[in-house]
Structures are given as C-alpha cells and as structure tokens.
N, C-alpha and C positions, 0 to 999 in steps of 0.2 A: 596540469599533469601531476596526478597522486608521484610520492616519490614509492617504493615498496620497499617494507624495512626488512633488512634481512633475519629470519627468524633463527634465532638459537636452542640449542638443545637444554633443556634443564640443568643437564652438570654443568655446562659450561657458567648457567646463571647462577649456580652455587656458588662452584670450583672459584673461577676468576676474583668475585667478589672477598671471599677468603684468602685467598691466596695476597691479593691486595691489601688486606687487612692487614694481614701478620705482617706481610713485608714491612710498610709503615711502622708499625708497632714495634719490628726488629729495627729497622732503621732509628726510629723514636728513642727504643732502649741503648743502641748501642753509641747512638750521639750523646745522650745523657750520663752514660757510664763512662764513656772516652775523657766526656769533659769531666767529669766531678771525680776520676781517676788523676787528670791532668791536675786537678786543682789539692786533692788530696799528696800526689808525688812532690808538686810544689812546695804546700806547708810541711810535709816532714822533711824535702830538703832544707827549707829555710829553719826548722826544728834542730837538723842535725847541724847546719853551723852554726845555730844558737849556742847548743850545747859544746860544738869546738870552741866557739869565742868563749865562751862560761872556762871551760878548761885551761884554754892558755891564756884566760887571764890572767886567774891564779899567780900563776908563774911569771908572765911580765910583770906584774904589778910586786913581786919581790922585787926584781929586778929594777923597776924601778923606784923602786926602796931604796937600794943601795947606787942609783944612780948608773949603772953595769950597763949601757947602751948597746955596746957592742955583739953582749951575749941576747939582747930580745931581737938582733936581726940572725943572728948565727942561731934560736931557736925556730924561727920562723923559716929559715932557709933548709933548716930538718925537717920540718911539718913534711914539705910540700914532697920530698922523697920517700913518706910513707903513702900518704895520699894527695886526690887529685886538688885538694882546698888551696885554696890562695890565701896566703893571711899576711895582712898588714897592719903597723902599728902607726897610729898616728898622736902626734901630739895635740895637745889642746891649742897651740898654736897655728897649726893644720900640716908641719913640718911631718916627713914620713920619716921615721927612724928603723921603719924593720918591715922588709917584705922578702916573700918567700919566689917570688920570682923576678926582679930588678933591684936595682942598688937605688937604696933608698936617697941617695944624693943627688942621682938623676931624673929624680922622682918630683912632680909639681907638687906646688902647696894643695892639699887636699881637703883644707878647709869649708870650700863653698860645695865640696860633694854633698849630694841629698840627703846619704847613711850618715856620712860624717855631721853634718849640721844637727841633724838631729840627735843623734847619740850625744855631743856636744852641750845639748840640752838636758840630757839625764836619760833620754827612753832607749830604745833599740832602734837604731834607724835601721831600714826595707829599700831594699832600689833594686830594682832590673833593669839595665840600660846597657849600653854599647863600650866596652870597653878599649881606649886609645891606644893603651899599653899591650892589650894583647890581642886586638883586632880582633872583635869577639864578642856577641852577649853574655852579660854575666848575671849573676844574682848577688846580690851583696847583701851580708848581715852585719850593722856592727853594732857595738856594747862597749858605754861609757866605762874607762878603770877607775873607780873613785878611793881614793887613798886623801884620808884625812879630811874626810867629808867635801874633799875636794876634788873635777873630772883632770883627772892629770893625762891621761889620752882615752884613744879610744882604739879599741881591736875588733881589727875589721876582717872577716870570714866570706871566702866568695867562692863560688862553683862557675866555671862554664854551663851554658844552658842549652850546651846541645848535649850533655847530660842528660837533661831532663825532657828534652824533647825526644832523645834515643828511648825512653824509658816508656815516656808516652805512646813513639811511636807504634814500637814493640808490642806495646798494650793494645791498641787499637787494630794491630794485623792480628794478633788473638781473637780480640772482638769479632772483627769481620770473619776473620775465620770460622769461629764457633757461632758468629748468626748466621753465617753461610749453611755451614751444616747443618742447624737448626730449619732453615730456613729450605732446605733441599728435605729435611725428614717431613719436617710439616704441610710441606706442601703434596707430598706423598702417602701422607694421612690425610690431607684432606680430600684430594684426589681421591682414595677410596672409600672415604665417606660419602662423598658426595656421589659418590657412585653406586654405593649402597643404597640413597635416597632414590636416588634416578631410576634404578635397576626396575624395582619393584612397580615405580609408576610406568614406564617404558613397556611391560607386562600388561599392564591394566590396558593402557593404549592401545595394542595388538587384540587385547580381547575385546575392548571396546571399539575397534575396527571389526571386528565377528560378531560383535553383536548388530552393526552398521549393516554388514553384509548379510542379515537374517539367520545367522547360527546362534541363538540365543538358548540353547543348550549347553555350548560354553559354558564352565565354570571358574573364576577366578581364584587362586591359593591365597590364603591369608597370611600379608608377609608379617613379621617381625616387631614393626613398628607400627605402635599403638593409632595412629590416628592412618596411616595406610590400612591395617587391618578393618577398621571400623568403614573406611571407604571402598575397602573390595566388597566387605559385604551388602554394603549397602547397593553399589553395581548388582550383583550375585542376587540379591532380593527386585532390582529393577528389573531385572533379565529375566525372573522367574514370572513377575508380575506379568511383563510385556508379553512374552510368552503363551503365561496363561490366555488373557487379553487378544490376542494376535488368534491362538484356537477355535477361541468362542468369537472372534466377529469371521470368522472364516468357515466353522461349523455354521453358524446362523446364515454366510453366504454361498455358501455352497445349500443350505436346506432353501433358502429362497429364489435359487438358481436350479435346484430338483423340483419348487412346486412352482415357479413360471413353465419350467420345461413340461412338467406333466399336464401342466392346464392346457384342456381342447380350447379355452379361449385364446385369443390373441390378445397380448397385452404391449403398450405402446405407452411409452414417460416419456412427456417432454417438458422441455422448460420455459421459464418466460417469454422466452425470444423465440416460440414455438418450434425450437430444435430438439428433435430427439436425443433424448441422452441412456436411455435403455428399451431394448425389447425381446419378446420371448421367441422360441422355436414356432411355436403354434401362429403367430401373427408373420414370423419370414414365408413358412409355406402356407399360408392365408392368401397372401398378396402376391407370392412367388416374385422374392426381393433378395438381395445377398445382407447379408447380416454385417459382413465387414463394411459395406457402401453406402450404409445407413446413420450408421454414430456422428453427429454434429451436423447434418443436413437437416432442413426444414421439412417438416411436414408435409408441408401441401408437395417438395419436391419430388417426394415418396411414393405418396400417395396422391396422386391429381383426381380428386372427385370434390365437386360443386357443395354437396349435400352434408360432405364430411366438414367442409371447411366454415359453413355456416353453423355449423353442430359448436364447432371447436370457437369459432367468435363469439358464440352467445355466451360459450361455458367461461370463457375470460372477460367477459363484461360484466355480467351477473354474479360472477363467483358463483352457482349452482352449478347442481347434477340437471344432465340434459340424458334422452334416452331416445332413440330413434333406430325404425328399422333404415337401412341405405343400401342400394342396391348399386351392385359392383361389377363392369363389365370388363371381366378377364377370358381367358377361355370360355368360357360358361358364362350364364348371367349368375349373380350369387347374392342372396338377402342377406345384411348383415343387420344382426340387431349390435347396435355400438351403440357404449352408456361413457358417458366424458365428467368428469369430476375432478375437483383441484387438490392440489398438493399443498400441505401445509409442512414445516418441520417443526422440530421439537420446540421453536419460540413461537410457534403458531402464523408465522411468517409464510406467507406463498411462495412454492417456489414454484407450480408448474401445474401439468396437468396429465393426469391419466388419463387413458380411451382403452378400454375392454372393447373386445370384436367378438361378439358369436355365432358362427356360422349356422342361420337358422333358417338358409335355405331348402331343407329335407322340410323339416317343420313344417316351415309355412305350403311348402307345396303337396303334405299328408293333411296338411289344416283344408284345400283346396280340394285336395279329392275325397278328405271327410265331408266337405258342402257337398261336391259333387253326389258322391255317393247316397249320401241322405235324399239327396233331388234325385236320383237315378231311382232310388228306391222307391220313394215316393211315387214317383211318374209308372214304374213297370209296376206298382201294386196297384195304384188307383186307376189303372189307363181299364185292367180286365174286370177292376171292382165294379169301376162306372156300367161298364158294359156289362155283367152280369144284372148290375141293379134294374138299367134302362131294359133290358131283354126279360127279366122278372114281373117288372110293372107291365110291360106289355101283354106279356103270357096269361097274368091275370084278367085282364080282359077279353082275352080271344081264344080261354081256355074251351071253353062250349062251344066255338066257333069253325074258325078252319084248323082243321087237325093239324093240314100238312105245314104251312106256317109256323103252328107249336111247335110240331117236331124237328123244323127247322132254329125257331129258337135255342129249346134243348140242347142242338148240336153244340150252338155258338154258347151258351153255357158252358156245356160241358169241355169244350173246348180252352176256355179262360179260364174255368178252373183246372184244367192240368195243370195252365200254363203257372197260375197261381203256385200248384203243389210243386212245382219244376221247380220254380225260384226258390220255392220254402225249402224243396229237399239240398238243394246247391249250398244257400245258406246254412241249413246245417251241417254240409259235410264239410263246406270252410269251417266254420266254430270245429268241428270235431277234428279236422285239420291240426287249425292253431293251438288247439289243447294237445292235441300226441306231440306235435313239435315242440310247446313248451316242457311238459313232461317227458318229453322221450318215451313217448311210448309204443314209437315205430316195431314192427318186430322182422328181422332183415336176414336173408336166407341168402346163398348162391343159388341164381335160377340163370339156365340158361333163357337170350334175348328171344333166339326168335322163337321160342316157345308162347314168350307174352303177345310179339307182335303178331303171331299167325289166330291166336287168341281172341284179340282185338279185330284185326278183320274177319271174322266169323262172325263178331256179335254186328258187326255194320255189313256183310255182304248183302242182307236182303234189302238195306237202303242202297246200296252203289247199286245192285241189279238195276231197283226202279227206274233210275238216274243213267244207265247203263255206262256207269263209270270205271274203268277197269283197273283194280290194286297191284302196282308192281312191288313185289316185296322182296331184296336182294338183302340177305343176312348170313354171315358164317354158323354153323352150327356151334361152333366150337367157342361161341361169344361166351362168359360166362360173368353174372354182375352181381355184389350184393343189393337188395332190393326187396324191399316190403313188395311183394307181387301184386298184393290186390288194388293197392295206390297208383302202382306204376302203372300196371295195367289200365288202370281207370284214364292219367295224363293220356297214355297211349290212344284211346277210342275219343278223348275230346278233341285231341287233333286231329285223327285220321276222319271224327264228323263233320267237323269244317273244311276239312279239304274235300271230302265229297258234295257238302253242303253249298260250298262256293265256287264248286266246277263245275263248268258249260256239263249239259249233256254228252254223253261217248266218248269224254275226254279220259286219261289217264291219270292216276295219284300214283307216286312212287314214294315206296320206304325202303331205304339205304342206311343198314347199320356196319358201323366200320369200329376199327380198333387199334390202337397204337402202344406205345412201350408206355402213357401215357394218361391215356383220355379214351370215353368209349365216347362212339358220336352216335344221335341214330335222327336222320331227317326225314320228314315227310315231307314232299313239293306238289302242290297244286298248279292248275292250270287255270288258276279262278282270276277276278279284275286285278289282283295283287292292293298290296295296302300304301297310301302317299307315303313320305318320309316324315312327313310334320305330322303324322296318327300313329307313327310305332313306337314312338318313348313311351305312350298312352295305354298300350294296347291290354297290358296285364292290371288295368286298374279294373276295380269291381265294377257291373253295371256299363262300362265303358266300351261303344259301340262307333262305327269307322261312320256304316251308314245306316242308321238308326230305323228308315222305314223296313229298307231289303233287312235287315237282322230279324226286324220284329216277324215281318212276313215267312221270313226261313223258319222261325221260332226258332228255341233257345235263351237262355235267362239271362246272359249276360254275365253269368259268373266262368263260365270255360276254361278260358285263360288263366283266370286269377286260381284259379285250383290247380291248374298241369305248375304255375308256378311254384306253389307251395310245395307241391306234391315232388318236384325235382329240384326245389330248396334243402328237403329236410332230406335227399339224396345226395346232399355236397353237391352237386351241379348245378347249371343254370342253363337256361334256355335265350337262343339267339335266332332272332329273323331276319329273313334278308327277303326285300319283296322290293319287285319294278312294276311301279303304276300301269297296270294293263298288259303283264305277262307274268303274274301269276306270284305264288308266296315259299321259302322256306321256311318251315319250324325245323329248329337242328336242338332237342337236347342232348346235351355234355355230360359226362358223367367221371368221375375220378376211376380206376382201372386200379 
C-alpha cells in the first residue's frame, strides 16, 4: 500500500524553509554573541582588577616600606566601602596581613592558592573558584609587590561572579529579546515575500486550469518578476499556439464532417479488429442503422451480408482495393456497388479499412431497361420490317398475277408501315418531350379541366362508338389548372385510348376529376382484364408491354405511357395505378393545385 504524501502549497515550501533558516542563524548569532560578550565581560573584569591591584599597590608597597602593617589592612577595609572588589594582602610567606572583608588573623595561610602561587613566582596569577570565606564564586586577580627586586607580597583583587554572570545574563535577555523581534519582523518579511512569489504562480495555475478547461482565450498578466514574467508568456504564447491549433484541426473536422455528410455515398472506417470506428449520414440511411448503436461494434454485426464479408476478408488479406456490385435485401432489394481499400496513417502503418457504398440501384436497373429498350426497339422495328420485306418479295412475283392477293398484300404493307410511322412519330415526340423538359420550354396557361377532357373524348368517340363503349365524364366546371394544353391533352386521349382499347365491348370508361385545398386528381377506370401486380412497377418503361401479342394485335407503339408520364412529369404531378387482375385498371393523374 502507496503511503500519499501530503501536498503543500508553494509558500509554505518557501516560507517554512526561511523562516527555519534565520531562526538557526539568529539562534547561531546570538549564542555566539552571548558567549564572546560573556568572555569579553570576563577579561575587562579581570582588566579592571588588574588595574585595582596595579593601584593599590602602589600604596601597600610604601607601606610596606615603612613596615606600617596595620594601615595596608585599614586600606583594604576602605577599598571594599567604595566598591564591590575584595582585596587582600598577602605575604610572600603566604600569611594574610590585610583583607577588606575578614580579619586577617583568622584568615588561613594562602600560600598554596592558585593566584597566590603564582604571582609568587613574578606573573599575575588568574583563578575562578569557590570561595570558603565567603561562600561564593569568585574571580581572583593577584600581582606580585616587588620592593628591592624582591616579591615581598602579593595583592590580591577579587569580584564575586554573580556579577558577572548578572551582566551576562542581562546581556543575553537583550539578545533574545532583540532576535525575538528580529526574528518576528523577519519572518513577516518573508511571509510576504514568499507570498509575493506564490501569488503570481497561484494566478498562472487558475489560468492554467482555463486553459485545461478549453478557455484558451484566457490571457495571463505579466507579473513583476523577471523569470515569472518570461513564464506567463510563454503560457500566453502556448495558449495562442493551442488555440490556433485546436481551430484548424476543428475547421478541418467539421469540413470532413460537411463532405462525409454531403456524400450520396456511404462511407464506413473500420479498424483492424474489423470494428467500426467512423461512419457517414448517407451510409445510416443506406442501411437504415442508428448512428449512436454502431461505434465500436463489428462489422459483420451491422451489416450481416455474406458478399460483403468475403469483400472485406480479401481486402485484409491482400492489402488491395476490391470493388464489387452486392445486393442488399432491406425493404427493397438494392445494388450496391461497395469498393473496400486500406487505411494507412502518416507512418504508412495500417490501421484499417475503408468501404464506400453507392447506391446504384436506379443505375443498374435504367442499365436494364436501356437493354430492354434497345431489344424492344429492335423486335417492334424489325417484327413490320421483316413483314414488309417477306410481303414485297412476294408482291414481286404475283404482281401480273392475282390482283386480289396483291391488293391484299398492299394492305398488310401499308398497314406495318403506319405501324412503323406510329413508333417513329411517338419516338419523336418523347425526344421533343425530353428536350422542352430539359430546356423548359413548356408554355403553361390556366385552362379550365373539363374543357381538355371533353376535347379528348371527341377525338376517341368514333373509336368508343365502334367498340360501343360508353365515356362517363363527371368534372366540375369550375376546375381550373395551369397546363401546357396541347401536352396535356395529348396524356389525356393516350389514356382514355387504352381504356377503350382494353374494354370488353358495351362496357363503360369513367373519367372523374376532383379537387382539393391540395392536389387536382382526374382518373380514368376501365373495365378491361386489369394489369398483375408484378407488371405495374414496369408499365411506364418504353416499348414495355403486359401482354405483348394482345398489345401488338390492338396496335399501338408501345411508347403511350412513357409520354402521359413525361407529359405529367414536367406538370409537377405524377401518375398512379391501381388495377385487380381481372376487374379492370385505374390511371389517377395528380396534379399540384
């Protein structure tokens, strides 16, 4: 188990260590000062009873000049009533003749003293020791008298040492005193120094918590001191960089975030371990998948198709681009052309693989009715060519011959070639169609409906007669559309031809145009075999026939439908069937209102 160390704030890792410093340092100075005071107190007192013994030398050593014993203890017993000095006189015999505080009679031999033995000797004897006489530390000075180059005593000068220890002591509560309050200013200077240090970083930290938090707009103040100053800006200059930085990979993903969004393809990143790790708009509603349910799940669990997963193992084995149509069964059936290719990054490293999906369903199935078409074309032009040819080469040999046969011919001629001119005129008026739609060059009026519809059954009533098919035509007068007339009208008569064309005999066609806040409707209904379900996706493709002999036999070109389509294309509408196999068909065009 880690211990965790408690963290401290900056001042305090100043402050403390400072504060510690001087203490010691005053502590240091003032034991140093205490003692070398103590020791200087020391030698000027043992100085100033030098110089007392130097004085009353003098003066003993007259005295005992003249032998006067009496007057050097009656001098020394004056001493001690001006001051605190002790002075005694000793002989060289170590006999005491004169002290200023005891009678020299009752005084021991003081020969074997430390001061005395040596002064004794000629120098100045030194002792600090316990004194018997007056129960007490003392200090003692004494100084040989030499009279006639001879030590005839010695005068001995002493202090009590709680003198000098009062003096000391005195000294040293000073001391302490004055590093006390040294020691209280200082450490309140350095308390606001170190706070001064602190302040300015403690700022930076805050802002450096906003830069943390993405506000890197923030700006830092440049404090005071020279090397904080050069580190705010230096922050100040990262903040800017990051920033900047931070714009431009955010600009760049937000623009690669606009042109996945806008791509009709589907786009699909995954990574080694064939998990998705990004995908577009266009590939969620491709697959109709949630976007949020997809990040870190596999592929195949996404997507379950067979075709796709063999795509995606080759592209990871190979390291190559693979490109395949795959057909998807969702709602719909739907071709996708998917192309699979790997991901490298900037060390040229793999890390994955991309799959583009594009929905080329429409494609492929205009690719089909282009076949179609071409073959339909082919088959309705060569089916009357043939039979023009075969009926030609005939005619030329039986022209001399039986009239009526020729003239029978002739018919079936001239018949195939209508049928020929029928197609060629339909084909042109799709081409003339798709050229006004792409140019716009419809030219669009209000006309009232049932002006067109009553229009159109006139030009077919002497076909419904033949058929004795009867037109019900229920329209408001008050319908009113814009509408290229001659277009519409044209839709109009190719419907209402096949609903007579594919009704029983004496049956009824009804046209019903109606109108809402909305939509104008107008249907025609037959009474004809009606059309399967699996042939009405089909019906408006060109050439494109339910039942190919009965169509040919009714005649017609096969283009009908694909022109009412177009024709109520470039009207904003579109056209809807509704037919039951074996009771008959709706055509309803729509029209915007």
């Amino acid at each position: 188990m880690k211990l965790i160390k408690t963290k401290k704030r900056l001042i305090w890792h100043s402050y403390l260590p400072n504060l510690l410093i001087m203490l010691f340092s005053l502590i240091a100075v003032s034991w140093y000062i205490s003692t070398s005071m103590e020791h200087i107190i020391i030698e000027r007192t043992q100085e100033s009873l030098k110089t007392q013994g130097l004085l009353l030398g003098k003066q003993i050593s007259r005295y005992l000049a003249d032998k006067d014993l009496e007057r050097i203890d009656g001098l020394c017993k004056e001493v001690v009533s001006q001051t605190r000095t002790r002075v005694t006189v000793v002989m060289s015999d170590g006999f005491v003749i004169g002290d200023s505080e005891d009678d020299p009679l009752k005084m021991d031999n003081h020969k074997n003293r430390p001061e005395i033995s040596k002064a004794l000797l000629g120098a100045m004897g030194f002792s600090v020791r316990f004194s018997g006489t007056l129960r007490q530390r003392m200090m003692y000075v004494a100084l040989p008298l030499i009279i006639e180059k001879k030590i005839k005593a010695v005068v001995r000068t002493s202090l009590p040492l709680i003198v000098v220890d009062n003096a000391v002591k005195l000294i040293k509560i000073r001391i302490i005193a004055g590093c006390i309050c040294i020691a209280l200013f200082a450490s309140l200077v350095s308390y606001f120094v170190s706070r001064r240090i602190s302040r300015p970083i403690e700022k930076m930290k805050e802002v450096a918590d906003k830069f943390a938090a993405g506000d890197l707009k923030h700006r830092l103040l440049s404090p005071r001191i020279f090397e904080l100053a050069g580190l705010a800006d230096a922050l100040n200059r990262m903040a800017f960089q990051l920033n900047d930085r931070i714009e431009k990979v955010v600009s760049q993903r937000n623009e690669y975030i606009a042109v996945l969004s806008s791509m009709i393809e589907g786009v699909i990143a995954i990574d080694m371990n064939e998990r998705i790790i990004g995908i577009n708009d266009a590939a969620v509603d491709m697959f109709h998948i949630s976007l949020h349910d997809v990040k870190g799940k596999s592929v195949q669990e996404v997507l379950r198709n067979s075709d796709l997963n063999r795509m995606l193992n080759n592209t990871l084995n190979t390291k190559s681009t693979e490109e395949e149509d795959i057909v998807i069964f969702d709602k719909d059936e739907k071709i996708v052309n998917t192309f699979s290719t790997p991901i490298h990054n900037s060390t040229k490293n793999r890390i994955g693989t991309l799959l583009v999906f594009h929905d080329v369903t429409h494609a492929r199935r205009l690719d089909i009715v282009r076949k179609d078409f071409v073959a339909n074309v082919s088959h309705e032009i060569k089916t009357p060519l043939t039979a023009i040819k075969g009926f030609v080469e005939t005619l030329h040999y039986c022209i001399d011959g039986d009239k009526e046969q020729a003239e029978r011919f002739l018919k079936i001629i001239i018949k195939h070639v209508n049928r020929l001119d029928v197609i060629l005129e339909d084909l042109l008026a799709l081409a003339k169609l798709e050229k006004k739609e792409k140019k716009k060059e419809f030219i669009f009026e209000k006309q009232h409906i049932k002006d067109v519809l009553e229009t159109a059954v006139q030009i077919l009533d002497s076909k419904a007669k033949e058929k004795h098919v009867n037109i019900d035509l229920q329209c408001d007068k008050q319908i009113i559309a814009m509408m290229d007339v001659t277009l519409f009208e044209q839709a109009i008569v190719n419907l209402l031809d096949n609903a007579i064309k594919y009704s029983p005999d004496e049956k009824t066609v009804w046209i019903n145009a109606e109108c809402d806040d909305a939509m104008i409707s107008i249907s025609i209904r037959d009474c004809g075999r009606g059309i399967p379900k699996e042939y009405i996706p089909r019906l408006f493709e060109r050439f494109y026939r339910v039942d190919k002999a009965r169509s040919r036999e009714l005649g017609g070109s096969g283009l009908g439908l694909a022109i009412v389509k177009h024709i109520v294309k470039a009207h904003g509408g579109n056209v809807i069937v509704e037919s039951t196999f074996g009771s008959g068909s709706t055509f309803t065009i729509c029209l915007p209102y």
